[in-house]
C-alpha positions as CSV (number, residue, x, y, z in Angstrom):
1,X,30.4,-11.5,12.4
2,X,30.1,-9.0,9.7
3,X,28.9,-5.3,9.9
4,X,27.6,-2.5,7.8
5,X,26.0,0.8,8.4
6,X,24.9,3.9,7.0
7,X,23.5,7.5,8.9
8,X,21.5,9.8,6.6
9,X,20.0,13.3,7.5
10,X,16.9,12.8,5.5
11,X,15.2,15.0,3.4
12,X,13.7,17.5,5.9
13,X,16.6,17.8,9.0
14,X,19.2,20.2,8.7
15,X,21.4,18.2,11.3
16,X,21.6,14.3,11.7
17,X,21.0,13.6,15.7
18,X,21.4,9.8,14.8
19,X,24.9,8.3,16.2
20,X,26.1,4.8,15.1
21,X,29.0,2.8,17.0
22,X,30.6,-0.6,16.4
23,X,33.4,-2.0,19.4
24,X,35.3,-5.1,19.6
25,X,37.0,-6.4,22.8
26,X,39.9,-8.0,23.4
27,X,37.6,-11.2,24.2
28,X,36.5,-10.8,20.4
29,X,32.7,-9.7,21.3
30,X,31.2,-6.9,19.9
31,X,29.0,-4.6,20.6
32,X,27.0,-2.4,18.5
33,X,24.8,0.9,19.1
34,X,22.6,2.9,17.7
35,X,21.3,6.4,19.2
36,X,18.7,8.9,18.2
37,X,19.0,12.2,19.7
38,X,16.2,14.9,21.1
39,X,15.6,18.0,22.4
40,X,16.8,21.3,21.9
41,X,19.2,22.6,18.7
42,X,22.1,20.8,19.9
43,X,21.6,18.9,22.4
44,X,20.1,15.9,20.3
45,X,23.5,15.6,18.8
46,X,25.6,15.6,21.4
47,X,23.7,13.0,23.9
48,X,23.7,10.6,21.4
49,X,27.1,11.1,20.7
50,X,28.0,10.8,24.5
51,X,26.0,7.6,24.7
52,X,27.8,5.9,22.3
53,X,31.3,6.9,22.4
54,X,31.2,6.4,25.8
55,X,29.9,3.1,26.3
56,X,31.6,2.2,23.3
57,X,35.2,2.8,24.4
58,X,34.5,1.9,28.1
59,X,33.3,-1.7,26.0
60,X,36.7,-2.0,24.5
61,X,38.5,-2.5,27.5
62,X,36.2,-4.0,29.4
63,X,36.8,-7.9,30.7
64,X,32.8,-9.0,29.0
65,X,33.3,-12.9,27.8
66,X,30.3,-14.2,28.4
67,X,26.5,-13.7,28.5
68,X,26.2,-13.4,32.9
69,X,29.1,-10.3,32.6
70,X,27.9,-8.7,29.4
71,X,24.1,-8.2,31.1
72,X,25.9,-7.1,34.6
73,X,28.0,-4.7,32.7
74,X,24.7,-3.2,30.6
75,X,23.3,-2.6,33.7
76,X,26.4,-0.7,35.1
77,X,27.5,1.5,32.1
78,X,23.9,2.5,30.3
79,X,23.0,3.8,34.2
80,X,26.1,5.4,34.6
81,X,25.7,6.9,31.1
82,X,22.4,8.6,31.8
83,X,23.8,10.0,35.1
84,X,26.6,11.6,32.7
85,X,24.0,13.0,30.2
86,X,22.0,14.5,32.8
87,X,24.8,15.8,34.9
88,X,26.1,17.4,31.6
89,X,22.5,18.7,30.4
90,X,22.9,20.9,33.9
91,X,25.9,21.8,33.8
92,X,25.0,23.8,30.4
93,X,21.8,26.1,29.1
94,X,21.6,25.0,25.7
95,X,21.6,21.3,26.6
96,X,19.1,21.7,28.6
97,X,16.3,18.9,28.5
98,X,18.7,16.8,25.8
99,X,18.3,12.9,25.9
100,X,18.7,10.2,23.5
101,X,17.3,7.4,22.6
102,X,19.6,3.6,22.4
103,X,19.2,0.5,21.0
104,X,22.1,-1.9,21.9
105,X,23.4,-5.7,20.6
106,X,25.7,-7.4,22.0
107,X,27.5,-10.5,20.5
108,X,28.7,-13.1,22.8
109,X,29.7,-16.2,21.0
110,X,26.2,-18.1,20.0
111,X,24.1,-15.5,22.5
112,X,22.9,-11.9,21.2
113,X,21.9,-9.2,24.0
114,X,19.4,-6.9,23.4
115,X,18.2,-4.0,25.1
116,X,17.0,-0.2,24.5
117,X,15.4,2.6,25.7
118,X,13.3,4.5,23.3
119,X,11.4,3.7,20.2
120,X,14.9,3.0,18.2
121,X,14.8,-1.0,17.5
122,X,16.2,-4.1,16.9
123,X,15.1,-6.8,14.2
124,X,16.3,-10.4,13.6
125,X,16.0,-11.6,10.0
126,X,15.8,-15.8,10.4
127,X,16.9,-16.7,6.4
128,X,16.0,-20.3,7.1
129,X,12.3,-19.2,7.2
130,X,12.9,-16.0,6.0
131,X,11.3,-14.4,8.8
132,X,11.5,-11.0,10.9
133,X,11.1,-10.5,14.6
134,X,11.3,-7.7,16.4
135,X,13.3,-8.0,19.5
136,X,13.7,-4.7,21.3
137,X,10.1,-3.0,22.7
138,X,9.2,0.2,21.7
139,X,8.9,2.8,24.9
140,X,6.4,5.0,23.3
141,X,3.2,6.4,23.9
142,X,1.4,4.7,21.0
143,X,2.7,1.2,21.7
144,X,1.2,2.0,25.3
145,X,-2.0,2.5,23.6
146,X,-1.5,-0.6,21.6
147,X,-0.7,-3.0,24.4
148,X,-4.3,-1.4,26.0
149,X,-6.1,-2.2,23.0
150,X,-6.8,1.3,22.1
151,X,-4.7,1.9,18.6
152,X,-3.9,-0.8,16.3
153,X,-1.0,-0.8,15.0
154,X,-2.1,0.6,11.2
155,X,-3.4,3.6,13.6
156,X,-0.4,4.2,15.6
157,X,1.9,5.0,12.2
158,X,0.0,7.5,11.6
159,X,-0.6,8.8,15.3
160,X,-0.2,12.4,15.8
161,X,1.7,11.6,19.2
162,X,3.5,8.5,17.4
163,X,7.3,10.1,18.4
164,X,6.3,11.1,21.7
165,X,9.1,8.7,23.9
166,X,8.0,7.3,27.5
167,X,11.6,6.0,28.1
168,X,15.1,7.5,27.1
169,X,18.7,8.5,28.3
170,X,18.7,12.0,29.8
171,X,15.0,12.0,31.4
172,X,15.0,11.0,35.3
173,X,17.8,9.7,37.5
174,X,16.2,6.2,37.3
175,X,16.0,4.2,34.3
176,X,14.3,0.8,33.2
177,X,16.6,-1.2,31.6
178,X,15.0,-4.6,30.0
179,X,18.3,-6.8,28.6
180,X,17.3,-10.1,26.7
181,X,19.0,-12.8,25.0
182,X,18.8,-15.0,21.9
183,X,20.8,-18.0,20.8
184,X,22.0,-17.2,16.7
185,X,21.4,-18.8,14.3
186,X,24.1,-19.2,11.1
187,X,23.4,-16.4,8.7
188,X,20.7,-14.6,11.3
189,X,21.1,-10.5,10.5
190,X,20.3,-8.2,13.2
191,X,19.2,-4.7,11.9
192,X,19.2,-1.8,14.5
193,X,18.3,1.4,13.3
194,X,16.2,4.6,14.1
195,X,12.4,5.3,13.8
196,X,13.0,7.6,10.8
197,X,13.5,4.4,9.1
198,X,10.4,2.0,10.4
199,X,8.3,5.1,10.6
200,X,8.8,5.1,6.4
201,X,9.5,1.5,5.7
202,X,7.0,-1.2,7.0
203,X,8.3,-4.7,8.4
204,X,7.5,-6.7,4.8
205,X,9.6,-4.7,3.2
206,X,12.6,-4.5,5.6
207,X,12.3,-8.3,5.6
208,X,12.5,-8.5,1.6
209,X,15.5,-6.4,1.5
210,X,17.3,-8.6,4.5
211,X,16.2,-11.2,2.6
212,X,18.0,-10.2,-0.3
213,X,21.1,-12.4,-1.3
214,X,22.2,-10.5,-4.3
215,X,22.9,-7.4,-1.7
216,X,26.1,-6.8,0.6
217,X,25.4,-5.5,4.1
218,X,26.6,-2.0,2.7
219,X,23.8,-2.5,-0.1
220,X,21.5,-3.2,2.2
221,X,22.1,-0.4,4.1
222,X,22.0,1.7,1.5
223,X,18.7,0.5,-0.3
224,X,16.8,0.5,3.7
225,X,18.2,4.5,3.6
226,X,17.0,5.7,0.5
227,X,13.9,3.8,0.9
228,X,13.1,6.0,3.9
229,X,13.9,8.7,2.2
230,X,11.8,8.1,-1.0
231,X,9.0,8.1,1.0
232,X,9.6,12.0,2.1
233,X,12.9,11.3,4.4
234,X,11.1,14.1,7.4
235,X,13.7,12.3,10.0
236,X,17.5,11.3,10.6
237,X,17.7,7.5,8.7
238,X,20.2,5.4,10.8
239,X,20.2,1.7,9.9
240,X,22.8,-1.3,11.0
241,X,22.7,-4.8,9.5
242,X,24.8,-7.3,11.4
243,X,25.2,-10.9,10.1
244,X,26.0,-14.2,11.9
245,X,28.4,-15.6,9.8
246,X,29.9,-18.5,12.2
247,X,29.9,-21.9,10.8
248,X,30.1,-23.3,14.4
249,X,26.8,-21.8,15.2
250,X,23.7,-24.2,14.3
């Protein structure tokens, strides 16, 4: 596998509430997070920082090898993560009402785990028919509105309520955790990133520049950011490209 990723402020924020985390195991699988943080001054930053330095180092010794363990151990840590965020959010006044979006990948030999709460996402980019998928679901208020028929999707990017969340770390004691899987294909990239990039840069466009083979993942990275902010930046930018680069894997 190779990585890349790049966290911007934007053009608007004075403080980036994105976080960005990449693990390995001892079994060789990796996992890789992205968090977008909210509410209050500080609080944003430091329950996406909790979520994934937490579950990140609690991944790197963990005993995941295969796809059964990985989901069972999603299950586990995310809860136990959004019991520590709320225990923490009480414990002290200025974090009070602080949660964080995730969006999580994990790589298990040929099998990719997805899951998130929040409206931060995950993409595959298929070169062989240079196609992109979203694969994460957006908990939001406007996609609610779009699965009743009542926006289209045109009409929910420009929403009024479009950042209003209906599922994050930090908000009740239970959460709804939704963990797929995918079989990878050779050269698949998987993009996570925030909303202050799709809410800027439409899915054509993030496809093109996936699709781009005279760009490195750090390139890539780099044009998705300053795309975002070109187009007025008013959010944290947070994008990870992650490429399947196992010949075994047909």
């Amino acid at each position: 596998m190779k990585y890349a990723f790049l966290s911007d402020t934007g053009k608007v924020r004075k403080n980036n509430q994105d976080y960005v985390g990449i693990f390995k195991n001892k079994y060789g699988v990796i996992l890789t997070i992205v968090a977008d943080g909210v509410g209050g001054r500080r609080g944003g930053d430091v329950a996406s920082e909790m979520a994934v330095s937490h579950i990140g180092q609690l991944f790197e010794s963990s005993r995941v090898d295969n796809e059964s363990k990985g989901t069972n151990w999603l299950k586990r840590e995310i809860n136990a993560e959004n019991r520590q965020i709320l225990k923490t959010a009480e414990s002290y006044t200025d974090l009070s009402g602080m949660g964080t979006t995730i969006v999580v990948a994990m790589f298990i030999e040929r099998t990719v785990l997805i899951t998130n709460l929040g409206d931060s996402r995950c993409y595959r980019y298929e070169a062989d028919n240079n196609s992109l998928t979203q694969l994460s679901t957006d908990h939001s208020l406007v996609n609610e509105m779009i699965q009743r028929g009542e926006l289209t999707e045109e009409e929910a990017r420009i929403h009024p309520q479009k950042n209003i969340i209906t599922r994050s770390l930090g908000i009740s004691n239970q959460i709804k955790l939704d963990i797929s899987s995918f079989e990878m294909n050779n050269d698949d990239q998987f993009l996570l990133c925030t909303d202050g990039l799709t809410n800027q840069v439409d899915d054509p466009t993030l496809s093109q520049v996936l699709g781009d083979e005279a760009l490195s993942l750090e390139e890539k990275c780099t044009k998705l950011v300053d795309m975002a902010n070109a187009a007025g930046g008013p959010d944290n930018i947070t994008a990870l490209v992650v490429k399947n680069d196992q010949e075994d894997v047909k």
